[in-house]
C-alpha positions as a LaTeX table, in Angstrom:
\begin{tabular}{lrrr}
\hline
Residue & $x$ (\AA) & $y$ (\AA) & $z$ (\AA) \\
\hline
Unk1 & 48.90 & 134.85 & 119.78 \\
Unk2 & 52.77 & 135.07 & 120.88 \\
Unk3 & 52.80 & 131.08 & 120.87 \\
Unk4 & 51.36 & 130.89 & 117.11 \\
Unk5 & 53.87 & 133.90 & 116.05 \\
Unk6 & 56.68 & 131.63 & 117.84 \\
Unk7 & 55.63 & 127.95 & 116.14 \\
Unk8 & 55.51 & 130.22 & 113.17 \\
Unk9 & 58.93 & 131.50 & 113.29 \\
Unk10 & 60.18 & 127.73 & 114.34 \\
Unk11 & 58.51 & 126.58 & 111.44 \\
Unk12 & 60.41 & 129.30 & 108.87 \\
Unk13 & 63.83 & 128.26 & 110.75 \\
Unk14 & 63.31 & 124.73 & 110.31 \\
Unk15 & 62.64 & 124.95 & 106.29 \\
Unk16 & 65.41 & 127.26 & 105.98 \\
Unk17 & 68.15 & 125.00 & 107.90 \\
Unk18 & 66.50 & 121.59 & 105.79 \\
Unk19 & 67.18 & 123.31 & 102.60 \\
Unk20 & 70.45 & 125.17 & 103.57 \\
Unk21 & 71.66 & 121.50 & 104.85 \\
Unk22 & 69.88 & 120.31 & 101.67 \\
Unk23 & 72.91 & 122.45 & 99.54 \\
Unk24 & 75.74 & 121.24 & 101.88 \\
Unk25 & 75.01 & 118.21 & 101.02 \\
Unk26 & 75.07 & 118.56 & 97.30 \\
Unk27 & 77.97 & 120.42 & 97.63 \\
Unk28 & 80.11 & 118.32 & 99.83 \\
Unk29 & 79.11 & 115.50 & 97.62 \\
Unk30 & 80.57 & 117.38 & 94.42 \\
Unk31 & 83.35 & 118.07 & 96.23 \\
Unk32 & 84.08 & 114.16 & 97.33 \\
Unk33 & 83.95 & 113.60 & 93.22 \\
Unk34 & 86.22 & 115.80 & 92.68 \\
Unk35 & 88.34 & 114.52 & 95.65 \\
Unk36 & 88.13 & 111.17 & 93.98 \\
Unk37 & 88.94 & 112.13 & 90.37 \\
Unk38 & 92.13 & 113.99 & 91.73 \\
Unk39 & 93.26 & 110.82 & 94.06 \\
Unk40 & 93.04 & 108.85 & 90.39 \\
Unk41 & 94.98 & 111.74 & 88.24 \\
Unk42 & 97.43 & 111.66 & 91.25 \\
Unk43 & 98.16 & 107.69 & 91.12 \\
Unk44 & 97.82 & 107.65 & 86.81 \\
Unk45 & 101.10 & 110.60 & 87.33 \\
Unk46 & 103.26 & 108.08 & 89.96 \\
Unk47 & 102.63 & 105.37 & 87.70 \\
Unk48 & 104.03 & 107.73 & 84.52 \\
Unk49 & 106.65 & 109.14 & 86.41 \\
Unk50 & 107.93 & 105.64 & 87.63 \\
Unk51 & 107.85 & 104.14 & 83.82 \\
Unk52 & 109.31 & 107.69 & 82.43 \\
Unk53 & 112.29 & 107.11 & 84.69 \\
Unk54 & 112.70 & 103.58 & 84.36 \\
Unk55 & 116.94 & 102.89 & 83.73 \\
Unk56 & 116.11 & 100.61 & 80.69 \\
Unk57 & 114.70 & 103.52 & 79.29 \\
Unk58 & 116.72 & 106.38 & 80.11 \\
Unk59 & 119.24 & 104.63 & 79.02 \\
Unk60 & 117.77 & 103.69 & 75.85 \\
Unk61 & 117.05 & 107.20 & 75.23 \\
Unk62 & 120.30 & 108.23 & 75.82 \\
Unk63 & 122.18 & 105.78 & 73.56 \\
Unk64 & 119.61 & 106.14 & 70.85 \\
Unk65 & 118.76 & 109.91 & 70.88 \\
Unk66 & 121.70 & 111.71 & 72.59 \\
Unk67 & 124.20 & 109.21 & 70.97 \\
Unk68 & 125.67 & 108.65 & 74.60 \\
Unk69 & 127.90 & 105.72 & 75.53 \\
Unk70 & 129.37 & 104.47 & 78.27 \\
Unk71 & 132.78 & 105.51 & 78.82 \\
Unk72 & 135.45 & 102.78 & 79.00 \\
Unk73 & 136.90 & 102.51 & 82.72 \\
Unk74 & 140.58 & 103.56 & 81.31 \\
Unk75 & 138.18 & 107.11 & 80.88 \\
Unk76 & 136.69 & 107.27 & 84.29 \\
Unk77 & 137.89 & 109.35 & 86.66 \\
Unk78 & 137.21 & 109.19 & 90.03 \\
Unk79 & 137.12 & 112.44 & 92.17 \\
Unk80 & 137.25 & 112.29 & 96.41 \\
Unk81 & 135.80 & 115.09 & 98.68 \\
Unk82 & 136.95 & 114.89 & 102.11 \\
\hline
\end{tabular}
């Protein structure tokens, strides 16, 4: 009687541990989407931050919207820290 009380309690242990694997699974495999769709937001960002800082265009934004120009090098001053 103690051995069928025993194979029954192995039995209940096993089902439990195959489904609660069962939902680690499923989860860590949401979680490796997610992992993936962040690593592609993350490169599409680099590759917008390297074209929104491009010189051409900062420059052309500053000539065009800020009306900046260059100054002529009888304006520049140069300033040395020691």
């Amino acid at each position: 009687m103690l051995l069928a009380i025993l194979v029954l309690f192995n039995a209940i242990a096993v089902v439990l541990t195959a489904d609660k694997t069962r939902k680690l699974t499923s989860k860590w495999d949401v979680l490796q989407q997610s992992q993936d769709r962040y690593d592609i937001e993350w490169r599409n960002l680099l590759l917008e931050e390297q074209s929104l800082s491009e010189h051409s265009r900062v420059t052309r934004i500053a000539t065009k919207q800020l009306d900046m120009v260059r100054p002529m090098p009888k304006e520049e001053i140069i300033i040395r820290t020691k």
